[in-house]
C-alpha positions as CSV (number, residue, x, y, z in Angstrom):
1,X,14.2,0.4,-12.9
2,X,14.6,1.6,-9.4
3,X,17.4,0.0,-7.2
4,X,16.8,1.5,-3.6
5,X,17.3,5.2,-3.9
6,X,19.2,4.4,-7.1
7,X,17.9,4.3,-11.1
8,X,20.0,1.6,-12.9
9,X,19.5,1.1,-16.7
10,X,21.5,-1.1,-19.3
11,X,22.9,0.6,-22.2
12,X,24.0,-1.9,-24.9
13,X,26.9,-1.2,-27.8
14,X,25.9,-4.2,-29.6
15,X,27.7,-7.3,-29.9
16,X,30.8,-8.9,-31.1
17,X,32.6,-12.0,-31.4
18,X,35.7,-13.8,-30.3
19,X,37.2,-17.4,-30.7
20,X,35.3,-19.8,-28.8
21,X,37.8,-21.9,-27.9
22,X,39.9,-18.9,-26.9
23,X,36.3,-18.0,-24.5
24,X,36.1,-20.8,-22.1
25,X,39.9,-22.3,-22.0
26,X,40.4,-26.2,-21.4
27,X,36.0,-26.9,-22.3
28,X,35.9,-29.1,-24.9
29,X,34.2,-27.8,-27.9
30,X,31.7,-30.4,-27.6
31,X,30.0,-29.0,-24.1
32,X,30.7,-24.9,-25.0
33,X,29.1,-25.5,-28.1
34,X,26.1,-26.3,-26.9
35,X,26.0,-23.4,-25.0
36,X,27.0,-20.5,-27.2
37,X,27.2,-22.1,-30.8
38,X,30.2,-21.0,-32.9
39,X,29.6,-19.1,-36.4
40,X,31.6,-20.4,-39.5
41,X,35.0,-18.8,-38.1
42,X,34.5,-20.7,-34.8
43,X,33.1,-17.1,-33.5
44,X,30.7,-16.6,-30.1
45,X,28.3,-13.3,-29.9
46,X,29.3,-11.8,-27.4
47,X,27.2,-8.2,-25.5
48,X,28.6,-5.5,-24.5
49,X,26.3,-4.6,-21.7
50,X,27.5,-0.9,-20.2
51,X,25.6,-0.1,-16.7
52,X,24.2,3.0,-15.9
53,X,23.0,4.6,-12.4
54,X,21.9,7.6,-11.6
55,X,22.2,8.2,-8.1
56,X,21.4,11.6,-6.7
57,X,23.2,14.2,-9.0
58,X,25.8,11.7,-10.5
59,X,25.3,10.1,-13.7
60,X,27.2,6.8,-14.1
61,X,28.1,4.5,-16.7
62,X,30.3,1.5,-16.0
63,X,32.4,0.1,-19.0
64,X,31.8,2.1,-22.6
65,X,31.9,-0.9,-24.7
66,X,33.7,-1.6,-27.9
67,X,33.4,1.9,-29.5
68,X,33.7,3.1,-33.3
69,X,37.4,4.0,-33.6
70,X,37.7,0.7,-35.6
71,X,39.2,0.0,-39.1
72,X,36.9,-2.1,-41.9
73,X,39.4,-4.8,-41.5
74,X,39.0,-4.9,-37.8
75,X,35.5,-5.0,-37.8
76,X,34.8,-7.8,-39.5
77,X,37.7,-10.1,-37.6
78,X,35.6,-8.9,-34.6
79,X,32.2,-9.5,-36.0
80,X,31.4,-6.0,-34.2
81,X,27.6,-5.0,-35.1
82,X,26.1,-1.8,-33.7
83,X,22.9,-0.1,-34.4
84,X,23.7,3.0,-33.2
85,X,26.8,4.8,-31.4
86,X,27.2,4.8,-27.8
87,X,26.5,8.4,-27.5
88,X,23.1,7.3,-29.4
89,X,22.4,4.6,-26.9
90,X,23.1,6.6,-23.7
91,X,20.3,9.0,-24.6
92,X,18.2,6.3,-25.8
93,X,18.3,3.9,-22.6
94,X,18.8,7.1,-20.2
95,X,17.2,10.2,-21.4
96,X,20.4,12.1,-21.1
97,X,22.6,13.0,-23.6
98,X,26.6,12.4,-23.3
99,X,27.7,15.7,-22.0
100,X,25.2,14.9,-18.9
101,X,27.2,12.1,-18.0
102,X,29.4,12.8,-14.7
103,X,31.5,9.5,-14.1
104,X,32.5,7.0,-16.1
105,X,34.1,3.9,-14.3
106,X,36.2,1.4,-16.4
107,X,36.5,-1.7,-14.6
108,X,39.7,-2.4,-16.8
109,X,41.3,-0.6,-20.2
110,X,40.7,-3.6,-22.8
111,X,39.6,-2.4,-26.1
112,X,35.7,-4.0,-25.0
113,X,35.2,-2.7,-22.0
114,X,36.8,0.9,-22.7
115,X,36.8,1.4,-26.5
116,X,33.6,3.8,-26.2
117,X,35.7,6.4,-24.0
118,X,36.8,8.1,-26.5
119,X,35.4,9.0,-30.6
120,X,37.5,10.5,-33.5
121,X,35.9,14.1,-34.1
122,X,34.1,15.2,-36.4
123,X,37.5,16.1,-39.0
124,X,38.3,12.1,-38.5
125,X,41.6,14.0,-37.4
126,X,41.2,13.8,-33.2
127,X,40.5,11.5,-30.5
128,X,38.3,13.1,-28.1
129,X,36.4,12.1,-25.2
130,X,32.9,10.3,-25.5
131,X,31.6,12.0,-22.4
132,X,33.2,15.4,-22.2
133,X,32.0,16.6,-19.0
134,X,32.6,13.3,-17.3
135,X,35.4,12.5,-14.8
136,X,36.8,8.7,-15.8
137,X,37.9,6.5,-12.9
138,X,40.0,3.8,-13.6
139,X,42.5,2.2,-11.5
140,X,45.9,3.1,-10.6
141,X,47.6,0.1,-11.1
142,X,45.4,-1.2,-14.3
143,X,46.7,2.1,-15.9
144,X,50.6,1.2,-15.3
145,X,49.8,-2.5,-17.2
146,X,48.0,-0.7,-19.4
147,X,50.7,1.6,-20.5
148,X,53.0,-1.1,-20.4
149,X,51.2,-4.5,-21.0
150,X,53.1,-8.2,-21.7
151,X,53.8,-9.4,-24.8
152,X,50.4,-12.1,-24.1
153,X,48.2,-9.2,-23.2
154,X,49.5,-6.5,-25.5
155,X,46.4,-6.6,-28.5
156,X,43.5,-5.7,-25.4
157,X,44.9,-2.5,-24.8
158,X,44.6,0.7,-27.5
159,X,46.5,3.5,-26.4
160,X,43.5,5.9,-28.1
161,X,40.9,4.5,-25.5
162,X,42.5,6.3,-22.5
163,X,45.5,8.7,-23.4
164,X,42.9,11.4,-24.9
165,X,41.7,11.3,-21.3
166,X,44.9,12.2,-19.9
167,X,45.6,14.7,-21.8
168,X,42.3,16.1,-21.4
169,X,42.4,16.3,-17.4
170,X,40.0,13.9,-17.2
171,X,41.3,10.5,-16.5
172,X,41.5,9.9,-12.6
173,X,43.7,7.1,-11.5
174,X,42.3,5.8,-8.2
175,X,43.2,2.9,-5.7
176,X,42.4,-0.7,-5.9
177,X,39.3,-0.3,-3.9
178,X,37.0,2.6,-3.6
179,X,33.4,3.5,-3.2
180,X,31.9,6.0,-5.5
181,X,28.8,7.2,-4.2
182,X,27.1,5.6,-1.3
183,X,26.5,2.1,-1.6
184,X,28.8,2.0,-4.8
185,X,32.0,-0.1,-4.2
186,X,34.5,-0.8,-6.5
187,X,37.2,-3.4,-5.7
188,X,40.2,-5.5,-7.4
189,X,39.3,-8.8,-8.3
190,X,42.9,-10.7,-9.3
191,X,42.1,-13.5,-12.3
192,X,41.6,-11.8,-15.6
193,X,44.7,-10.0,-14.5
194,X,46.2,-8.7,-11.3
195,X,44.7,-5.2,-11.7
196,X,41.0,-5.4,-13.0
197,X,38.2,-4.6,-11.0
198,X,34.4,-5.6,-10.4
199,X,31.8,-3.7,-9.0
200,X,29.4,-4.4,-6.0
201,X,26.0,-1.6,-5.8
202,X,24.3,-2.1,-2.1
203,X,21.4,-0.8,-1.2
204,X,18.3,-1.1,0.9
205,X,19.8,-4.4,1.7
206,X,20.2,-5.8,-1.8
207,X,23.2,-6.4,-3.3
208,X,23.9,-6.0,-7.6
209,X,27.4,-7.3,-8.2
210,X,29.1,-6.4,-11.8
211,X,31.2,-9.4,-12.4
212,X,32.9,-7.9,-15.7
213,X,35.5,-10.3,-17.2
214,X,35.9,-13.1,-13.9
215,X,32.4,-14.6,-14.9
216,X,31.4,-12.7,-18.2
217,X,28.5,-14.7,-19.8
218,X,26.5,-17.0,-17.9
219,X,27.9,-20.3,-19.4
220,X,31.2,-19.2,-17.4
221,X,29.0,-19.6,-14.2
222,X,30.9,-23.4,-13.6
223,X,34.1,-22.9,-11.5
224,X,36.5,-24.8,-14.6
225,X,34.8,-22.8,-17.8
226,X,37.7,-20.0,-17.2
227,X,38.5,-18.1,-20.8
228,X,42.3,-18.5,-21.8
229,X,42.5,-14.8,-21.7
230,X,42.6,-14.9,-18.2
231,X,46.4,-14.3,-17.2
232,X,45.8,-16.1,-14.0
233,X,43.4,-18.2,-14.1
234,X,43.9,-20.1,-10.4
235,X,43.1,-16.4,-9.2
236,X,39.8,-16.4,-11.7
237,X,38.8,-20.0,-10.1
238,X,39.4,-18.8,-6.6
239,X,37.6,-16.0,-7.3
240,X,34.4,-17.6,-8.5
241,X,34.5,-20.0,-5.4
242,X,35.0,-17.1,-3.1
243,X,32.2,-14.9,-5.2
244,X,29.6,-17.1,-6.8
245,X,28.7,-18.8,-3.3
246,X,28.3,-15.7,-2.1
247,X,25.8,-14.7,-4.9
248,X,23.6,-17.8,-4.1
249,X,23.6,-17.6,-0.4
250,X,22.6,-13.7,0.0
251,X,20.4,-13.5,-3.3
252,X,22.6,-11.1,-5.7
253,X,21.5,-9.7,-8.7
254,X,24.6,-10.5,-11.2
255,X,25.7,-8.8,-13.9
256,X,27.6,-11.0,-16.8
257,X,28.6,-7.8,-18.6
258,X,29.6,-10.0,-21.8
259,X,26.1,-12.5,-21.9
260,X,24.1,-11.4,-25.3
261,X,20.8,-12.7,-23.9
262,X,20.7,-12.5,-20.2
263,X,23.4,-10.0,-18.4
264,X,20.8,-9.7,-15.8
265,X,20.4,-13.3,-13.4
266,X,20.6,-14.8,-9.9
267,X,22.1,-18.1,-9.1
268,X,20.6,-21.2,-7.3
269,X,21.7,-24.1,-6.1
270,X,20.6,-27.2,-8.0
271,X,21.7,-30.7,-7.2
272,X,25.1,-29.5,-5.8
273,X,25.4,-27.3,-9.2
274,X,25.3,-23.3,-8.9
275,X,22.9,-22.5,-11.8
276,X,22.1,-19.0,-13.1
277,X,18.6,-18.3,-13.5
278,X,17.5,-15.2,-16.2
279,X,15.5,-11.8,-14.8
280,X,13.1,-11.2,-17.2
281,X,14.2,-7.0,-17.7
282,X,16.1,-4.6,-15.2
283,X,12.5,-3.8,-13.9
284,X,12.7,-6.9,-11.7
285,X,14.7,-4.8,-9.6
286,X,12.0,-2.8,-8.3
């Protein structure tokens, strides 16, 4: 559980599920299948694995998941299943409660990676922050898309997920790299779009890297299995043949933020094939 001076815990919303074609892009059905088999609607299960760290007096969670703001109707087409709500899950993994939590770092604003920033209070008549106390980061430049996205990207974003923030105080619009506490860098990785971001924790010369949506489950570890989301997805494959090399030669711990049964592996080289391999628990860190 400890990570250098750091404590890192994972704090799961649950799962959900999205077209598998739609997942890994020009893969046949045939080899993706085998991987991560398709419900009756042609639906993957998906994890939405949120990252906390305490480090020092900050108390950080990166990504807040899919949230509860959701209609019925949209639940189902989503397959979303949660046992509990995020709030509920923070003080479960982490001891500390919602108002504790100091920063909260979304790597971009699509509905899975930010939907738990805000709930609807109490009345149902509000959208309020999840984290009251906390100061959300969130990069300039994913912001401006957000607030005015393409036609092809328009159903990730949901207005609700960020512009309660704003008008709150809360919402910080940063640059396209930045370092949050020591040893905590955040940086613009081009791919999924121009403006979305991974995140890299160094310390005592170890290196976790949060690969968010360039390689989000391990079956999208192979430079080609790219998801068709990806609104450049030459940038994605450069950026996994830049990154995932990297990852094998200095022994990273990497984080598939999406991966239902493993977020948590390192990669090998096998027969000219970079493999992930599962860590058994976050306690392998120690």
């Amino acid at each position: 559980m400890r990570f250098g001076d750091y404590r890192l815990e994972i704090v799961s919303d649950g799962a959900f599920g999205l077209d598998g074609g739609a997942m890994f892009g020009i893969v046949p059905r045939v080899l993706w299948s085998k991987v991560a088999p398709p419900d009756d609607r042609n639906r993957i299960r998906l994890g939405l694995n949120c990252l906390f760290i305490e480090a020092g007096h900050e108390r950080i969670l990166i990504e807040t998941g899919i949230g509860d703001k959701w209609s019925a109707k949209h639940a189902e087409i989503y397959a979303i299943a949660r046992q509990r709500s995020l709030r509920e899950a923070v003080r479960a993994a982490t001891g500390y409660s919602a108002e504790q939590i100091t920063i909260v770092i979304n790597t971009h604003l699509h509905f899975d990676h930010a939907g738990g920033n805000t709930i609807r209070d109490a009345q149902e008549e509000r959208v309020v922050p999840t984290f009251p106390n906390a100061r959300y980061l969130v990069s300039r430049g994913e912001y401006e898309h957000a607030e005015a996205p393409t036609e092809r990207d328009r159903a990730s974003y949901v207005p609700d997920d960020w512009q309660a923030l704003r008008r709150n105080g809360q919402l910080e619009l940063i640059p396209s790299h930045y370092e949050v506490v020591p040893g905590l860098h955040v940086e613009t990785v081009p791919g999924h779009n121009r403006t979305m971001q991974c995140v890299r924790l160094e310390q005592a010369g170890r290196t976790l890297y949060f690969f968010a949506d360039i390689v989000p489950t391990r079956a999208h570890v192979p430079y080609a299995w790219i998801m068709s989301y990806d609104l450049f997805p030459l940038e994605t494959l450069a950026a996994k043949k830049r990154l995932l090399p990297q990852a094998v030669r200095e022994g990273w711990i990497c984080y598939f933020y999406h991966d239902w049964d493993a977020p948590l592996c390192k990669l090998v080289e096998q027969e000219g094939r970079i493999v992930p391999v599962e860590l058994k628990g976050i306690d392998v860190l120690a």
